[in-house]
C-alpha positions as CSV (number, residue, x, y, z in Angstrom):
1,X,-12.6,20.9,-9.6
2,X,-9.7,18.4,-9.4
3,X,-9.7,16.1,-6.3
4,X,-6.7,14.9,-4.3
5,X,-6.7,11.2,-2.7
6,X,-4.6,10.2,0.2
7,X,-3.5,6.5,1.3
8,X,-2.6,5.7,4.9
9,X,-1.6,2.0,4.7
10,X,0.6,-0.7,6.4
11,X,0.0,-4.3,5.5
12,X,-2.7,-4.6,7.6
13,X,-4.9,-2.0,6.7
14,X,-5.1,0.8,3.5
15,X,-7.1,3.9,4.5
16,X,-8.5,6.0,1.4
17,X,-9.4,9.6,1.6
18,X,-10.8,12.7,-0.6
19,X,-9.9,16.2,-0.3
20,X,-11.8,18.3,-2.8
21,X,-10.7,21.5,-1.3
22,X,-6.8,22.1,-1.4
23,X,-6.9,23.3,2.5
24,X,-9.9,21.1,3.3
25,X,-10.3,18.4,5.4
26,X,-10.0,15.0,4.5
27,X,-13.6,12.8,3.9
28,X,-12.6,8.7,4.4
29,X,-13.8,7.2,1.0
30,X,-13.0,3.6,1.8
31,X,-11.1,1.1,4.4
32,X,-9.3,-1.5,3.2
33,X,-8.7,-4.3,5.6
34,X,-6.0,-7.2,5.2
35,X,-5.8,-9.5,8.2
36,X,-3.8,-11.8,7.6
37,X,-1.1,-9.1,7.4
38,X,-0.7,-9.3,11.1
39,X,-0.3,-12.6,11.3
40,X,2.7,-14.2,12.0
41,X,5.1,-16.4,9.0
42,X,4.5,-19.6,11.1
43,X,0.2,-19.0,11.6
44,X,-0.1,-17.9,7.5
45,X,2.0,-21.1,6.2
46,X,2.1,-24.3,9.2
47,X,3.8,-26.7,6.4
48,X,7.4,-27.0,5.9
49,X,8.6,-26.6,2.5
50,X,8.0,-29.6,0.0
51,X,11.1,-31.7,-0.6
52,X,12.8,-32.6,-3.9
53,X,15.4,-34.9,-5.5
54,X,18.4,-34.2,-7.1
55,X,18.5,-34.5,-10.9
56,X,21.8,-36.6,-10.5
57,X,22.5,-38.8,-8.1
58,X,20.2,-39.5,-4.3
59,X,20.2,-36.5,-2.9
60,X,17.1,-34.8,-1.7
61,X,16.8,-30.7,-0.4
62,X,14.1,-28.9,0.9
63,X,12.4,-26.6,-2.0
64,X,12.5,-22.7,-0.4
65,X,10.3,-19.6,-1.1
66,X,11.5,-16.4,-2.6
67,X,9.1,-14.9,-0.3
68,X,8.4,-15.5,3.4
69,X,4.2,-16.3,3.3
70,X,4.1,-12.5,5.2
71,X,5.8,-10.5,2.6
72,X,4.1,-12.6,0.0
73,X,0.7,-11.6,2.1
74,X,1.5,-7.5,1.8
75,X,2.3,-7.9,-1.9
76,X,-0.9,-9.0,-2.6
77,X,-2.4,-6.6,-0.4
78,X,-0.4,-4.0,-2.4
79,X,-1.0,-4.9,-5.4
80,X,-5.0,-4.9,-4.4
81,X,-4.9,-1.5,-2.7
82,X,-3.2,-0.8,-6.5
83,X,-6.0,-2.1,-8.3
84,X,-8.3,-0.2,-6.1
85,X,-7.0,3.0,-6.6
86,X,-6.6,2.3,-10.5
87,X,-10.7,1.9,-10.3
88,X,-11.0,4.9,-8.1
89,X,-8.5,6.9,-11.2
90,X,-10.5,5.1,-14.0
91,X,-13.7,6.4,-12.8
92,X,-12.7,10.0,-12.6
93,X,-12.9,9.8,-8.3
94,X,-9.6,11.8,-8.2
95,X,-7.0,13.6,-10.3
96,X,-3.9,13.5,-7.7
97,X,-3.0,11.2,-5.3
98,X,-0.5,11.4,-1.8
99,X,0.4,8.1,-0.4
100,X,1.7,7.6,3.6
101,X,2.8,4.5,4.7
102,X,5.4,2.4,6.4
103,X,8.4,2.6,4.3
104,X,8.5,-1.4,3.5
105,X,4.7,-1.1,2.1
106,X,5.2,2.1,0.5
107,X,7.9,-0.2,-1.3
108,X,5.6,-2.6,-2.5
109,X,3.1,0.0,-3.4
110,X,5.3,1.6,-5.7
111,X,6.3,-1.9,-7.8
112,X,2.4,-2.9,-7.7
113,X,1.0,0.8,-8.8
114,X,-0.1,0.6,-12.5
115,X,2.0,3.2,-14.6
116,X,-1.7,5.3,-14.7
117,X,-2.0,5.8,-11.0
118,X,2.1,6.4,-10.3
119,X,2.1,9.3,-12.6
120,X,-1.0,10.7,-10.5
121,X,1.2,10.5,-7.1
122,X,2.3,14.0,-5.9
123,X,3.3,13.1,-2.6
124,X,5.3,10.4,-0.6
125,X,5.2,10.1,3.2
126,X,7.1,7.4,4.9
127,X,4.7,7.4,7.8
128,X,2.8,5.1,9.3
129,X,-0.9,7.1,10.0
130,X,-3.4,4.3,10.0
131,X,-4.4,4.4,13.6
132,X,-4.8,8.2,13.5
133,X,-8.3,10.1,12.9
134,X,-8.8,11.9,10.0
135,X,-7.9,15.2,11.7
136,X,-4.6,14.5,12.6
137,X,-4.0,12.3,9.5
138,X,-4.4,16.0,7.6
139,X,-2.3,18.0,10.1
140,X,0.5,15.4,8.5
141,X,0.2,16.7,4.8
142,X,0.9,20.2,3.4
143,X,-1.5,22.7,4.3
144,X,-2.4,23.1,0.3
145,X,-3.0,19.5,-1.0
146,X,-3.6,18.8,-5.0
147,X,-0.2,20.1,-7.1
148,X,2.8,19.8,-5.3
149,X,5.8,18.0,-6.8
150,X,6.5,14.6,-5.8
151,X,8.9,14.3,-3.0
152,X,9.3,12.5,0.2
153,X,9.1,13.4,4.1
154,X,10.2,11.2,6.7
């Protein structure tokens, strides 16, 4: 019997559940908590940036991130919700996979995702359904779960 996983997540939190029965309901495997993505840029990272000189001449800058300290928080959080879910594949837990969340983390997800778990992924929600029971996170997904192609809802 093939088993369908769903992810609810923001950067804050990644919900996992597993649906064995295609119009079943939905039995939380695991929840996945990540603090520090509610905190604020100015709370995760209280030091300026460093400073640096020029290579010519006496001038000195400040040395900037490519990533605010938040965003670089929910990219590691994505890519450890990825590596989660690429145990959860590599141990046979589940053969398709349906992923909800906001639609900047469902970004990240999908650059962090090894290839293995992406190609499992049958469903896309851009929803935000961490705070909701497990009844109404199913009344957000197709009545019949494991198969469908992948597509996105909004």
């Amino acid at each position: 019997m093939e088993t369908t996983w769903v992810v609810v997540a923001d950067q804050a939190r990644a919900r996992l559940f597993s649906a064995s029965d295609q119009r079943g309901p939905l039995q939380e495997v695991e929840d996945l908590a990540n603090p520090e993505g509610r905190l604020y840029d100015r709370d995760l990272n209280a030091d300026s940036p460093g400073r640096a000189f020029d290579s010519m001449g006496e001038g000195r800058h400040a040395m900037g991130k490519h990533h605010s300290p938040k965003e670089q928080e929910a990219i590691r959080f994505a890519h450890d919700v990825g590596e989660r879910l690429a145990a959860g594949l590599h141990d046979g837990a589940y053969q398709h996979l349906i992923i909800s969340a906001t639609p900047r983390f469902l970004g990240l997800l999908r650059e962090t995702l090894p290839e293995s778990v992406a190609r499992c992924v049958v469903l896309e929600l851009h929803k935000d359904l961490t705070a909701l029971s497990t009844d109404e996170i199913r009344a957000h997904l197709p009545e019949r779960l494991p198969g469908s192609p992948l597509s996105t809802e909004g």
